[in-house]
C-alpha positions as CSV (number, residue, x, y, z in Angstrom):
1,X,-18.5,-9.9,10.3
2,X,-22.2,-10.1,9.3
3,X,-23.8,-7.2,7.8
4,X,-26.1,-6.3,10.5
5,X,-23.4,-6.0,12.8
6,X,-21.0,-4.1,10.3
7,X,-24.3,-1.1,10.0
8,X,-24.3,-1.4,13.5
9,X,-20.4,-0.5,14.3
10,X,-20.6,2.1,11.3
11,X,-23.8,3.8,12.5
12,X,-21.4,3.7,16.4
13,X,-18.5,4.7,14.7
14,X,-19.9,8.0,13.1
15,X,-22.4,8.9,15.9
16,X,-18.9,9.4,18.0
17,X,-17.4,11.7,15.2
18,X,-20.6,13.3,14.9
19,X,-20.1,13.5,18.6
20,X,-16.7,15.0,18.1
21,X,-17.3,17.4,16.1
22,X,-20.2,18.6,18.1
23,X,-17.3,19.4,20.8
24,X,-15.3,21.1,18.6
25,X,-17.6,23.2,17.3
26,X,-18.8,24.1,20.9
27,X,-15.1,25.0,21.7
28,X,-14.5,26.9,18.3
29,X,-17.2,28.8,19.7
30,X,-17.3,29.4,23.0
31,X,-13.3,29.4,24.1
32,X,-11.6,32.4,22.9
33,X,-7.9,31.1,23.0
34,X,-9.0,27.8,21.2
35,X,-10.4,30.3,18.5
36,X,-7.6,32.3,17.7
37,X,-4.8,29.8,18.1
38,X,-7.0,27.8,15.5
39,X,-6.9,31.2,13.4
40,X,-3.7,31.8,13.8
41,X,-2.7,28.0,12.8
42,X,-5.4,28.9,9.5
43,X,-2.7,31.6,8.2
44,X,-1.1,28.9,6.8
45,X,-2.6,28.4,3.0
46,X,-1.8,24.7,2.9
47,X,-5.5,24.1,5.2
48,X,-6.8,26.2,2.6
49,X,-5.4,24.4,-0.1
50,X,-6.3,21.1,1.2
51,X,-9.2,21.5,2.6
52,X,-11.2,21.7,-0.7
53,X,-10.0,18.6,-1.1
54,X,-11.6,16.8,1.4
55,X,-14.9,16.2,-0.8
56,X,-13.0,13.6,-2.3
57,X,-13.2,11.4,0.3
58,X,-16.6,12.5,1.1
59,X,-18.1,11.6,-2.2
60,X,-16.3,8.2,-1.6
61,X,-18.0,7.6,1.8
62,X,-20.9,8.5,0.7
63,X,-21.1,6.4,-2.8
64,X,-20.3,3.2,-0.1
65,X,-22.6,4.6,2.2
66,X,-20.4,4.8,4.8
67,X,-21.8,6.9,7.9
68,X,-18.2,6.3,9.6
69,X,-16.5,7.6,6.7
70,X,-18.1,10.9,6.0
71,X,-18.5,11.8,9.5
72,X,-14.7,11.0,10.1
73,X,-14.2,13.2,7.0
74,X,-16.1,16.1,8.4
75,X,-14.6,16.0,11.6
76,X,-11.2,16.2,9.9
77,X,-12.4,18.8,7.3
78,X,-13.4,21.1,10.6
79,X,-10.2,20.3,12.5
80,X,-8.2,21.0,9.1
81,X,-8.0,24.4,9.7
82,X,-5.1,24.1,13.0
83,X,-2.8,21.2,11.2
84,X,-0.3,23.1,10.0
85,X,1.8,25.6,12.2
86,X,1.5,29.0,12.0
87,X,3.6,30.8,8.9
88,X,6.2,33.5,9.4
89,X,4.4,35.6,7.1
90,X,1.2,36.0,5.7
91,X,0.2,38.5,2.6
92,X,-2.0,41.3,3.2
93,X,-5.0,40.1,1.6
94,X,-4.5,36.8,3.3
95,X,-4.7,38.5,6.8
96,X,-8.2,40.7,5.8
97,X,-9.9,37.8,4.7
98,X,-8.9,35.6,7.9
99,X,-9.6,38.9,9.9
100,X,-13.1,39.1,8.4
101,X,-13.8,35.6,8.4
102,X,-13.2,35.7,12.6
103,X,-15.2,39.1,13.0
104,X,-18.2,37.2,10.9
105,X,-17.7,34.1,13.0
106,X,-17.6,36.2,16.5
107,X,-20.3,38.7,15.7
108,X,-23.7,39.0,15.9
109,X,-26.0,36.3,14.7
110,X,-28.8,37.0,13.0
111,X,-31.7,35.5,10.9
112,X,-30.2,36.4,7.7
113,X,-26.8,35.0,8.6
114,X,-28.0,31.5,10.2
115,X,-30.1,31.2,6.5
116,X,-27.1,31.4,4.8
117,X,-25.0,29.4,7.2
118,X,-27.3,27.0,7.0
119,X,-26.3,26.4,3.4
120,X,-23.2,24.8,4.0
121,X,-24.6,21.6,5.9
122,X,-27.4,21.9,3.4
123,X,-24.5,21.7,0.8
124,X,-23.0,18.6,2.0
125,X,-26.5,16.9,3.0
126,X,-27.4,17.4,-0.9
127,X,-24.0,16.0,-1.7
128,X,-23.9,12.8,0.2
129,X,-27.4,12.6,-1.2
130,X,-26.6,12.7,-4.5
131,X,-23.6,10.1,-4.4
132,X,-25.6,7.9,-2.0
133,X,-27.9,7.4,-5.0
134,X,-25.1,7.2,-7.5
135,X,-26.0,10.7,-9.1
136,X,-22.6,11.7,-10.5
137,X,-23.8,14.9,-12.2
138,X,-25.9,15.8,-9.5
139,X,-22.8,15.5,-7.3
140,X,-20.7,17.4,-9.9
141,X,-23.2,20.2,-9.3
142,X,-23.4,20.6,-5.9
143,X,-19.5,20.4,-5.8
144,X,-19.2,23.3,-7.8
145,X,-22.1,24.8,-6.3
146,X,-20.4,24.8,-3.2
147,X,-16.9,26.1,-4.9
148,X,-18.7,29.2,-6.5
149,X,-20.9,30.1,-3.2
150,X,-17.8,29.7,-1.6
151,X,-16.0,32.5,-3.8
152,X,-19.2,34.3,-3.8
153,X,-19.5,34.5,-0.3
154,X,-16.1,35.5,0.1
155,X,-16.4,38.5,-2.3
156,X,-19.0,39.9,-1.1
157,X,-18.0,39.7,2.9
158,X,-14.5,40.4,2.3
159,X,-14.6,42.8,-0.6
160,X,-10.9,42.4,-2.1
161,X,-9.1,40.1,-0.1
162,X,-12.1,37.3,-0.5
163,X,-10.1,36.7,-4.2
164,X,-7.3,35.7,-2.3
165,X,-9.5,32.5,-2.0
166,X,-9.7,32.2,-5.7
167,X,-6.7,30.0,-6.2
168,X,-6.9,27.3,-3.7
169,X,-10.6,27.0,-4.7
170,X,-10.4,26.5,-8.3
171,X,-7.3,24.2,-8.4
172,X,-9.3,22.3,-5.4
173,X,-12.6,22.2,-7.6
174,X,-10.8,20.8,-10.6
175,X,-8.9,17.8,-8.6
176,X,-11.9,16.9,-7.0
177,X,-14.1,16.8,-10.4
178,X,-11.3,14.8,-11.9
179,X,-11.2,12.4,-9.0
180,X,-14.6,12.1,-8.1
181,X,-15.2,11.5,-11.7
182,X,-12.6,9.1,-12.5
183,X,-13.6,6.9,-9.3
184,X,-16.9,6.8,-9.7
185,X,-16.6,5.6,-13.5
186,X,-14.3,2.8,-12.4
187,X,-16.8,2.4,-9.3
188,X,-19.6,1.6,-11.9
189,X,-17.7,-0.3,-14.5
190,X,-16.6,-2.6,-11.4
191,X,-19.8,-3.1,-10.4
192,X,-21.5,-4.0,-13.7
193,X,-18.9,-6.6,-14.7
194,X,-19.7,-8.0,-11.3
């Protein structure tokens, strides 16, 4: 397959994630049952443990430049949250968070909030940016820019139960700066023996 034509499937391919995700999003938001069965499903700390770790293949996608692949990564990063069924049991400070988290996502919009809402596609736009270019430290940055707004965030909308993030984020940071950083040295050695 010729170049042009493999742009022109990848550019098809990710417009229909993009697409996808769209949809979601619009059902996250505007279907109430869809909402909390999602929430319900995000009790379960695996999505939060694994869902850090979808930069991974992010910074991948991007450092290929793959519009297919990061917008088939962000439309499973959004969907992560309902994979795993709902637990038994969830700790206390696991259900305020999540409780906060839905009464933030269903409450009043306003300027302040979409600014720093905004951030997060900002985040990931400065990201794929940065690997696009081959900017490792750059990309490292942003990464754990996003990690420690992330905390940040957490603590100061959920008070207490925002630490109960704490865990899943930091192990998620480290794997992803050890694998982004691994890859991408073995990426560029490839390249300049080639």
């Amino acid at each position: 397959m010729g170049n042009k034509k493999r742009k022109k499937y990848d550019l098809i391919f990710a417009v229909v994630f993009a697409l996808l995700t769209v949809v979601f999003l619009i059902l996250f938001a505007t279907n109430d049952a869809f909402f909390n069965w999602a929430f319900e499903r995000h009790h379960n700390q695996l999505s939060w443990y694994i869902r850090p770790l979808f930069l991974i293949p992010f910074c991948y996608f991007a450092y290929k430049r793959s519009w297919t692949g990061i917008s088939v990564t962000i439309f499973l990063l959004m969907t992560s949250m309902f994979w795993f069924p709902e637990p038994e049991s969830s700790s206390a400070l696991v259900e305020q968070f999540l409780d906060m988290e839905m009464e933030y996502l269903m409450g009043s919009w306003g300027i302040a909030k979409i600014l720093v809402t905004l951030i997060i596609p900002i985040s990931f736009i400065a990201l794929g940016m940065a690997l696009w270019k081959r900017s490792l430290w750059i990309g490292l940055s942003v990464v754990v820019f996003m990690t420690v707004g992330k905390m940040i965030w957490s603590v100061v909308e959920g008070g207490e139960s925002g630490q109960s993030i704490f865990i899943p984020a930091i192990i998620g940071l480290l794997i992803c700066i050890g694998v982004i950083s691994f890859a991408y040295k073995k990426f560029e050695k490839k390249k300049k023996q080639s």
